[in-house]
C-alpha positions as CSV (number, residue, x, y, z in Angstrom):
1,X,38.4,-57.5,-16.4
2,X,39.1,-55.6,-12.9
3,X,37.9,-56.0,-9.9
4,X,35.0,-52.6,-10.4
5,X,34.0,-54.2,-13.8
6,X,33.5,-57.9,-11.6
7,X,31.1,-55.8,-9.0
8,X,28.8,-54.3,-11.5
9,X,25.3,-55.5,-12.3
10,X,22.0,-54.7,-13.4
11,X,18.7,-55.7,-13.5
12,X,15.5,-54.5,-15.1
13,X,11.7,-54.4,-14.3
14,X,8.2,-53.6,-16.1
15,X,4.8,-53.0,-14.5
16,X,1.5,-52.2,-16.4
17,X,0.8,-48.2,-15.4
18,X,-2.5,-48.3,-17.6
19,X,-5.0,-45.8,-16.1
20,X,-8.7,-47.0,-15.6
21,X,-11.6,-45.9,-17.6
22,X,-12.7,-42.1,-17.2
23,X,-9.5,-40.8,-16.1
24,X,-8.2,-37.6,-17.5
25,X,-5.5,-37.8,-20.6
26,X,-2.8,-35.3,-20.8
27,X,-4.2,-33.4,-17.7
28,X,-6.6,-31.3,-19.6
29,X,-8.1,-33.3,-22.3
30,X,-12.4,-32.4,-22.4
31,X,-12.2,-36.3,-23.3
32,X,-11.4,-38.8,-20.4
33,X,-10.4,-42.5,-21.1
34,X,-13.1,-44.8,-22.9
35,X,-11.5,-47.1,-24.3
36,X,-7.6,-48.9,-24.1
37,X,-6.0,-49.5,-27.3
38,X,-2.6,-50.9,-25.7
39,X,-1.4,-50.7,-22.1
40,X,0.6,-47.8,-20.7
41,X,4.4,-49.3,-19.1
42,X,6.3,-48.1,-17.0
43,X,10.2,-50.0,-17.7
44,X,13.4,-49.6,-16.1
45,X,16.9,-50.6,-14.8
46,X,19.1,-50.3,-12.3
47,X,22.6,-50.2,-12.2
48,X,24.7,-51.5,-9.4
49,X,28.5,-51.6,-8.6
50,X,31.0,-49.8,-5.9
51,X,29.4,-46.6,-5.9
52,X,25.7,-45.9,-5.1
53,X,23.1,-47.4,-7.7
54,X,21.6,-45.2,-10.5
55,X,18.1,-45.9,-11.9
56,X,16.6,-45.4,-14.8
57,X,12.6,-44.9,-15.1
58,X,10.8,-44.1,-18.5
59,X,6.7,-44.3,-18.1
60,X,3.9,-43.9,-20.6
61,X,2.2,-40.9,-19.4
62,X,2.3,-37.5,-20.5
63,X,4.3,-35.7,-17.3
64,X,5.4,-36.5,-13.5
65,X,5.4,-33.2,-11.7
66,X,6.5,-31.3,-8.6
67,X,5.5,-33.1,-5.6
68,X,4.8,-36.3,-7.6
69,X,7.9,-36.1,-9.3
70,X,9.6,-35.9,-5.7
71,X,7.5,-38.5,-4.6
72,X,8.7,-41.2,-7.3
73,X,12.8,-40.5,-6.9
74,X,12.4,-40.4,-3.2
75,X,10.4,-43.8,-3.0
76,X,12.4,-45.8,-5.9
77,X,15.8,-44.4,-4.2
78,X,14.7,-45.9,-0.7
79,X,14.1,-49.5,-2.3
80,X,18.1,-49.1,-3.9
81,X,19.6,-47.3,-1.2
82,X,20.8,-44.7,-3.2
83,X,20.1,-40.5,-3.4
84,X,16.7,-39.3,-5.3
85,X,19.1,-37.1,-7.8
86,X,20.3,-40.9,-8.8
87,X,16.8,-42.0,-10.1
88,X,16.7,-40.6,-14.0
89,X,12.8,-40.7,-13.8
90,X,11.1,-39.5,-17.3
91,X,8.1,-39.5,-18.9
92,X,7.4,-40.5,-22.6
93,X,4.9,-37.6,-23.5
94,X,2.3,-39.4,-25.1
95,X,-1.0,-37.1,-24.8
96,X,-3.2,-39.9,-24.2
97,X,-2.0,-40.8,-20.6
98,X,-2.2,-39.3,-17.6
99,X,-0.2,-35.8,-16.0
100,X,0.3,-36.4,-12.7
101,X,0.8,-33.8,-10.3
102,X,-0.1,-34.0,-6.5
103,X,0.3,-30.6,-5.4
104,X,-2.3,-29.2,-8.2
105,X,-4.7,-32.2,-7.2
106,X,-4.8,-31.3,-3.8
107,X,-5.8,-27.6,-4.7
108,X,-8.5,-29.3,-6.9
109,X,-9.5,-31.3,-3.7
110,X,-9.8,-27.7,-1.6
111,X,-12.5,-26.7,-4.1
112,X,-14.4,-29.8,-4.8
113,X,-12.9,-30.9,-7.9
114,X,-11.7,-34.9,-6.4
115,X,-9.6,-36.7,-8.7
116,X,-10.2,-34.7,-11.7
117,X,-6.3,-34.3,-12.5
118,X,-5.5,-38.2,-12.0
119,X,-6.6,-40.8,-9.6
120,X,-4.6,-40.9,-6.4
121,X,-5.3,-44.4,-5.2
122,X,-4.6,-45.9,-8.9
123,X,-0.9,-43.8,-8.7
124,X,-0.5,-45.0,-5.5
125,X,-0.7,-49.0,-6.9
126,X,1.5,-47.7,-9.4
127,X,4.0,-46.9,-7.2
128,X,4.0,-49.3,-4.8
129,X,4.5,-51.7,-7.6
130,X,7.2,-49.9,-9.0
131,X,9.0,-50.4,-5.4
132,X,8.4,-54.0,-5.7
133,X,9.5,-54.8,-9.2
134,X,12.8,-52.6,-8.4
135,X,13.0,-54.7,-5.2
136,X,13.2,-57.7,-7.1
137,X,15.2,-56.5,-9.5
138,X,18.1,-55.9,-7.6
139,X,17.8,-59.2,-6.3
140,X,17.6,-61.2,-9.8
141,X,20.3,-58.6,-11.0
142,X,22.8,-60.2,-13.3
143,X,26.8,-59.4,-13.8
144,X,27.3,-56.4,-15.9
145,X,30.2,-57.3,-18.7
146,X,29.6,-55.1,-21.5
147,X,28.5,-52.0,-22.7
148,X,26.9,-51.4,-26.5
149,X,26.5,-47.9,-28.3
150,X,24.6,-47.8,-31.9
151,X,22.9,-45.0,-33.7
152,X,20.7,-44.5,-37.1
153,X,18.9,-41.9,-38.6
154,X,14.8,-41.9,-38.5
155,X,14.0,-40.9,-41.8
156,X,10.7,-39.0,-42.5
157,X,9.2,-38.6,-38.6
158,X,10.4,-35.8,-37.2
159,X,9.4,-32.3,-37.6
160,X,9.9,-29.0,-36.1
161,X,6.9,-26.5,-34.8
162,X,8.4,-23.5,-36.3
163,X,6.8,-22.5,-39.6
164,X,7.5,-19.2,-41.6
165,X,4.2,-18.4,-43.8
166,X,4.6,-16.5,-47.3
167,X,4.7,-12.7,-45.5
168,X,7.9,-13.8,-43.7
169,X,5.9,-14.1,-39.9
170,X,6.8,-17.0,-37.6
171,X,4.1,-19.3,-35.5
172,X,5.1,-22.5,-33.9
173,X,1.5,-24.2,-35.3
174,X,2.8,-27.0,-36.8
175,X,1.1,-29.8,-34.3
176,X,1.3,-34.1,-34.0
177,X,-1.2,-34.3,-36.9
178,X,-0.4,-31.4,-39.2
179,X,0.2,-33.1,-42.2
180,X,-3.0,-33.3,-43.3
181,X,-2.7,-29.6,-44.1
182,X,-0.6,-28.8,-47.6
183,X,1.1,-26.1,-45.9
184,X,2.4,-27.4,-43.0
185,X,3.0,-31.1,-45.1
186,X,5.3,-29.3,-47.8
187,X,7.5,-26.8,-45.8
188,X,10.4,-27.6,-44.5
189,X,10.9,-30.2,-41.7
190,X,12.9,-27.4,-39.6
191,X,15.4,-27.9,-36.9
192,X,15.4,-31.7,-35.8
193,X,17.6,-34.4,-34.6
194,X,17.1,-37.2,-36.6
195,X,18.9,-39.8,-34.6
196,X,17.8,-42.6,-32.4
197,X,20.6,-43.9,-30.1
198,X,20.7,-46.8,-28.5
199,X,22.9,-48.1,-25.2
200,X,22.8,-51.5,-24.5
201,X,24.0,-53.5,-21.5
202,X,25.0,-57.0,-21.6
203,X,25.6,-59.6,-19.1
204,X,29.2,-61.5,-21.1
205,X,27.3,-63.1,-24.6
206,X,23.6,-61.6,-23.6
207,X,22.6,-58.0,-24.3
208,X,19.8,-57.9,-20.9
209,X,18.9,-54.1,-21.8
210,X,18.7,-51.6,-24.9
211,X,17.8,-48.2,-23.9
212,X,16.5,-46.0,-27.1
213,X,16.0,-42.8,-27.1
214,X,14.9,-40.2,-30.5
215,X,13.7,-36.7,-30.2
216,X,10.0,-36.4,-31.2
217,X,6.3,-35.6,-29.0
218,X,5.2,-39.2,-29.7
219,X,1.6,-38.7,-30.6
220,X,0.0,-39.6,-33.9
221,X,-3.8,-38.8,-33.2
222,X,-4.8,-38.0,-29.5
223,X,-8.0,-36.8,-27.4
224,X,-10.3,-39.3,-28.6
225,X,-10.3,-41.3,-25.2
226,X,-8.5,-43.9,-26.6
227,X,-5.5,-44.6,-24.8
228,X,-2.5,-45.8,-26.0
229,X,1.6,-45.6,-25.7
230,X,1.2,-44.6,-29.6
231,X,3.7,-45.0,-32.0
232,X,7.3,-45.0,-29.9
233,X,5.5,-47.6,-27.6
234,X,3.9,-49.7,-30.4
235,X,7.8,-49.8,-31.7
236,X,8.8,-51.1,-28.7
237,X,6.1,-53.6,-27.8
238,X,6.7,-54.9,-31.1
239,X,10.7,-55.1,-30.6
240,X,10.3,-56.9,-27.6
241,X,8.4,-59.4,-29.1
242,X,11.5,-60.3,-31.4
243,X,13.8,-61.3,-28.3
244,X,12.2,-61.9,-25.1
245,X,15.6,-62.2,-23.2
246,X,16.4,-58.4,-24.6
247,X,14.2,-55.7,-22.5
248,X,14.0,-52.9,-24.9
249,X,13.6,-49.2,-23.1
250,X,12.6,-46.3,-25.0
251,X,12.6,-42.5,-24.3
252,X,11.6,-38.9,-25.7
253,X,14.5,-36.7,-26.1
254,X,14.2,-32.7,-26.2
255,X,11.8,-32.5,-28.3
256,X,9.6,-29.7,-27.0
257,X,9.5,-27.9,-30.5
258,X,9.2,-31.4,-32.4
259,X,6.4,-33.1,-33.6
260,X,5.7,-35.8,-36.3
261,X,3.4,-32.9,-38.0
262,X,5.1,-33.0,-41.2
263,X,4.5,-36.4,-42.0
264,X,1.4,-37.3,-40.0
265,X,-2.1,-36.9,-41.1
266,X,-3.7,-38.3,-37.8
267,X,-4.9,-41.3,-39.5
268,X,-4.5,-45.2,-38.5
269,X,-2.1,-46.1,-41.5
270,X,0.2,-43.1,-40.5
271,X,0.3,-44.2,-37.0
272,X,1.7,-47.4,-38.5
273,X,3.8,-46.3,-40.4
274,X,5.5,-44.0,-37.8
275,X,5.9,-47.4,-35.6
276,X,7.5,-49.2,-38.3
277,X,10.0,-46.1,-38.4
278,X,10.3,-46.1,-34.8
279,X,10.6,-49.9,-34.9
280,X,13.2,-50.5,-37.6
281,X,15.5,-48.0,-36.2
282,X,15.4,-49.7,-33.0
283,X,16.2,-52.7,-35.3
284,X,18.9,-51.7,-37.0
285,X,20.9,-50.1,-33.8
286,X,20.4,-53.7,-32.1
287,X,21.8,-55.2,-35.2
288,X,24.6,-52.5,-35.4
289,X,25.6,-52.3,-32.0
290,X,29.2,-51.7,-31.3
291,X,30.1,-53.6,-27.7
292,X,33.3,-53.0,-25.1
293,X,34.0,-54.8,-22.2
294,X,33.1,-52.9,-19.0
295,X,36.6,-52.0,-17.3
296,X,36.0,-48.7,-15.7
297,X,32.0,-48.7,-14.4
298,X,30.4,-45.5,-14.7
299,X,30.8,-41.9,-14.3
300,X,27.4,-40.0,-12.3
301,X,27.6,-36.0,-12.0
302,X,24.6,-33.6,-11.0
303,X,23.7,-30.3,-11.5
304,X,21.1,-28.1,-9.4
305,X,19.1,-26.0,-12.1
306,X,17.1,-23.4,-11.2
307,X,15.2,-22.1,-14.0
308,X,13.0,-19.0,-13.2
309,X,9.0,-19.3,-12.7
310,X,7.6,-17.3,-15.6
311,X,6.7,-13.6,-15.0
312,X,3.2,-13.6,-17.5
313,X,0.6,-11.8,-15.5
314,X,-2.3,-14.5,-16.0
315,X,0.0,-17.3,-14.9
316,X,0.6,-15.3,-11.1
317,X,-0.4,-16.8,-7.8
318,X,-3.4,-14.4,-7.4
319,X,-4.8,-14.6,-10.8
320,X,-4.4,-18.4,-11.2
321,X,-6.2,-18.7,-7.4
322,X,-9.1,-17.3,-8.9
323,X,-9.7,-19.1,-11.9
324,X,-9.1,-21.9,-9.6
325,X,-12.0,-21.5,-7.7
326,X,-14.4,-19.7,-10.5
327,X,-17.4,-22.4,-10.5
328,X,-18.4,-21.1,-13.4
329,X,-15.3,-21.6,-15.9
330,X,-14.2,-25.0,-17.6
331,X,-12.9,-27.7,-15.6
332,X,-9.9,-27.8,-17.9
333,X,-9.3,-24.3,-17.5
334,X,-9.0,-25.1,-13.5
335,X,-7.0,-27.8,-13.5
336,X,-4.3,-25.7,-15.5
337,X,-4.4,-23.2,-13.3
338,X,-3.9,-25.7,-10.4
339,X,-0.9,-27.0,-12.3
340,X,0.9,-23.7,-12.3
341,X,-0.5,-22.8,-8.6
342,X,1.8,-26.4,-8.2
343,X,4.3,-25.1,-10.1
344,X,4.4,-21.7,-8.6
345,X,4.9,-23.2,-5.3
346,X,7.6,-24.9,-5.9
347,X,9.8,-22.2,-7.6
348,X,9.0,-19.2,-6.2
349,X,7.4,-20.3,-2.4
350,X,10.0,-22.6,-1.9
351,X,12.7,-22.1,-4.5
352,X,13.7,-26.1,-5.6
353,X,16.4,-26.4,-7.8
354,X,15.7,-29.1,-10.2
355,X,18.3,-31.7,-10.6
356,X,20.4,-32.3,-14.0
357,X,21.9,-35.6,-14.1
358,X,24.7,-37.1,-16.6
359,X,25.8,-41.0,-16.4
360,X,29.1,-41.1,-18.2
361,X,29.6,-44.8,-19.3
362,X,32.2,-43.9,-21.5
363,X,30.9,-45.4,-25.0
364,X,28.2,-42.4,-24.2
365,X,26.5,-40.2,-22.0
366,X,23.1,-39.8,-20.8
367,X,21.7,-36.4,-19.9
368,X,18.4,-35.7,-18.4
369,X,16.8,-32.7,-18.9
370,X,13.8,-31.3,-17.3
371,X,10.2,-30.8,-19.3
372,X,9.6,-29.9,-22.9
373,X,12.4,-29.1,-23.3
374,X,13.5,-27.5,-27.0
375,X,15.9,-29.8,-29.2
376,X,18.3,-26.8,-29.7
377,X,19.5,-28.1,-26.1
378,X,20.5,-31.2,-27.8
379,X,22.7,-30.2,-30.3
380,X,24.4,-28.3,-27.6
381,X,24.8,-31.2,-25.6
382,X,26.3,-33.0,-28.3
383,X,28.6,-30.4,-28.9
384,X,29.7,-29.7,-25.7
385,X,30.2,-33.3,-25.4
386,X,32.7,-33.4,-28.3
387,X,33.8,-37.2,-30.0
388,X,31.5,-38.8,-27.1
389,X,28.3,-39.5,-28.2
390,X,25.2,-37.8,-25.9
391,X,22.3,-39.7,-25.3
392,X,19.7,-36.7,-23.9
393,X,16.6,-37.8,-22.5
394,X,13.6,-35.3,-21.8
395,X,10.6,-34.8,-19.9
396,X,12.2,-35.0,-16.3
397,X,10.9,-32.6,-14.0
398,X,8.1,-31.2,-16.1
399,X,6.8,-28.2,-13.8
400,X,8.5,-25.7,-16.5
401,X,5.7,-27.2,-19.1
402,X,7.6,-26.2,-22.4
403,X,11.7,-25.0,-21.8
404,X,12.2,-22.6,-25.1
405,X,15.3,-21.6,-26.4
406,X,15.9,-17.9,-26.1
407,X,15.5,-17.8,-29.9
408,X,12.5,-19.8,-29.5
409,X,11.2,-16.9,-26.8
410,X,12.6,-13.8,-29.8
411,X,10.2,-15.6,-32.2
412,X,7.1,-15.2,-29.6
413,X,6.7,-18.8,-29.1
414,X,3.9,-18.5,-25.9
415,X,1.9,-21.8,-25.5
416,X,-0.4,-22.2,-22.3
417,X,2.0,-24.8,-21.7
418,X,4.7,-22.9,-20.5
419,X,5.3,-21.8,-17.0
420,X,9.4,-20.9,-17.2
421,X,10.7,-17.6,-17.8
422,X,12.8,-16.6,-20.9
423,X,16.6,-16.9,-19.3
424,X,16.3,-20.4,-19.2
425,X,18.8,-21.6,-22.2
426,X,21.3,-19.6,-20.1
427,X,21.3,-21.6,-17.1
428,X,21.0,-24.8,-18.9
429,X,23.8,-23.9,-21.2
430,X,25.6,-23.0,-18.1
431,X,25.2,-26.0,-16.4
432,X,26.1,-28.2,-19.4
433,X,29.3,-26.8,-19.7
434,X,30.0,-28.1,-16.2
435,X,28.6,-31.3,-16.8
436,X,30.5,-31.7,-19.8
437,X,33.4,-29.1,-19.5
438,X,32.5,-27.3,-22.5
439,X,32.2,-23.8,-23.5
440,X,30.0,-23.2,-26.6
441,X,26.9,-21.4,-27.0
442,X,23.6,-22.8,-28.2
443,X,23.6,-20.1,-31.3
444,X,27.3,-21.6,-32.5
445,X,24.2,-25.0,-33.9
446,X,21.9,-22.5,-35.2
């Protein structure tokens, strides 16, 4: 082993991220927090060697935005001495956990609405804890010897949104808990990627992390007030449990126009049954896991992506200031249009790129991309990435809300969820290709 491979370490860290009782879900639920099924992590790892560390972040909430988004790199990146464009921060998506977004809640705060997005002095704790744990684990980092890649196929979880009815006409309707409706359980499960992939790291003889990642929204009932990392994090909880001296990671990939619709009736027992999916894939890629020695460290590019603010007339600063301060509409209705106020802000007041990592560790890569954004972008990651497997996380930077393929935007897909304009596969296309040197178009996976 050379000298680079000798320098290289990691360590790992876990807090609890639960939110309290009567806190708001998934930004605009009508249902705050009652009760907490199973605790909300936040997990991650660092990576250290002779270049400037990279971090990796996945949290149970549903989205880190804007100013909070900013907020988290900047911080973590202090504590490891490294740039905020180093710090993969993402979110996992599930609906019953928080949005946070301090630039919305501090327009909430102008017009009396205090804490109604998310609590400020609980996010705080949260990430002054974070700092800590990433403190400490630097310090307890351990020598970094080998490298694992592994990948099996979820069978039976995945679905996508888009639905064609009888009379030929397309809708995007099929949601987390469709499948108790015939139609939406019997057609068919539309464009998905049915892998979970798995990187591991080990320290000589023991594997230290396994970071998972599979391309679904993770939610198998929601707005109830009871919170919970669902299904993806039950999987993991209960792989943890098998090894203690493995930390298992897991993450969304693009998965935007995915749901577990097809095969999920909102019940308990299909909630199981989607963790035991989860679960034994996450089995099998530990058990199957390919591992090289470390020889050459790691590879970190970035991208700046600037994806347009959407051009829909109710979703403009002027409009969105008033519903903002109508008294007499729905408190969810005014906290969205805080969001995009936040959002607007930050693309079209002060025009921030968002950044578009890609860690190159030679058994694979891992890609961050920003929001919801639409699996399509995964398949062309994977084949701009050729024989090299691509490990695409989602749910970065969410201010876009949803990022649609342009054939997603042909087919009218228009969710109140969506604050980037159509023109957005483009760029992102445009800025894999440098990432990855490639030069196919998203329609070639069609």
């Amino acid at each position: 082993m050379d000298s680079i491979a000798e320098e290289m370490k990691i360590g790992h860290f876990q807090i609890d991220v639960t939110i309290p009782l009567n806190h708001r879900c998934m930004g605009v639920l009508p249902q705050k927090s009652k009760t907490i099924a199973d605790n909300l992590d936040l997990h991650g790892f660092v990576l250290l060697g002779d270049q400037d560390p990279v971090v990796f972040v996945a949290v149970d909430w549903c989205e880190i935005r804007n100013k909070s988004y900013d907020q988290w790199r900047e911080r973590l990146a202090k504590v490891a001495k490294t740039g905020p464009e180093r710090v993969l921060l993402s979110s996992l998506h599930q609906h019953d956990a928080p949005v946070i977004d301090a630039g919305a809640q501090e327009l909430l705060d102008q017009v009396g609405l205090i804490g109604e997005l998310f609590d400020p002095a609980f996010h705080e704790d949260a990430i002054s804890r974070a700092e800590v744990a990433l403190a400490q684990a630097i310090e307890e980092a351990k020598p970094l010897t080998h490298l694992g890649y592994a990948e099996s196929m979820v069978r039976e979880v995945a679905s996508n949104r888009r639905v064609v009815d009888g009379t030929g006409k397309v809708s995007f309707a099929r949601g987390s808990s469709s499948g108790r409706d015939p139609f939406f359980r019997e057609t068919d499960a539309g464009l998905i990627d049915p892998m979970l992939r798995t990187i591991s790291f080990w320290s000589h003889d023991q594997c230290v992390v396994e970071y998972h990642a599979y391309a679904t929204h993770p939610m198998s009932y929601y707005g109830r007030g009871e919170v919970t990392s669902d299904f993806v994090g039950l999987a993991r909880k209960r792989l943890a449990r098998l090894d203690r001296s493995i930390h298992p990671i897991y993450a969304s990939g693009c998965s935007g126009d995915v749901t577990a619709g097809k095969y999920n009736d909102g019940s308990q027992q299909a909630r199981e049954e989607l963790t035991t999916k989860i679960f034994d894939a996450m089995l099998t890629n530990r058990n199957a896991t390919r591992k090289i020695e470390v020889t050459n460290g790691w590879k970190f590019s970035s991208i700046e992506l600037e994806l347009q603010y959407t051009q829909t007339p109710n979703l403009q600063k002027d409009f969105m200031l008033q519903e903002l301060k109508d008294t007499n509409a729905p408190v969810e209705k005014r906290i969205l249009a805080a969001m995009g106020l936040a959002s607007w802000n930050r693309t079209v007041e002060n025009s921030k790129p968002i950044d578009m990592p890609c860690i190159d560790f030679g058994v694979a890569r891992v890609i961050l991309f920003p929001g919801e954004a639409f699996v399509g972008y995964q398949h062309l990651a994977q084949k701009l990435s050729g024989e090299v497997p691509v490990i695409p996380i989602g749910y970065g930077e969410c201010w876009t809300g949803y990022v649609p393929t342009s054939a997603a935007f042909d087919d009218g897909f228009n969710e109140s969820w969506l604050w980037v304009a159509p023109g957005a596969e483009e760029k992102i296309q445009q800025g894999l290709s440098k990432l990855l040197n490639g030069t196919h178009a998203l329609k070639d996976i069609r």
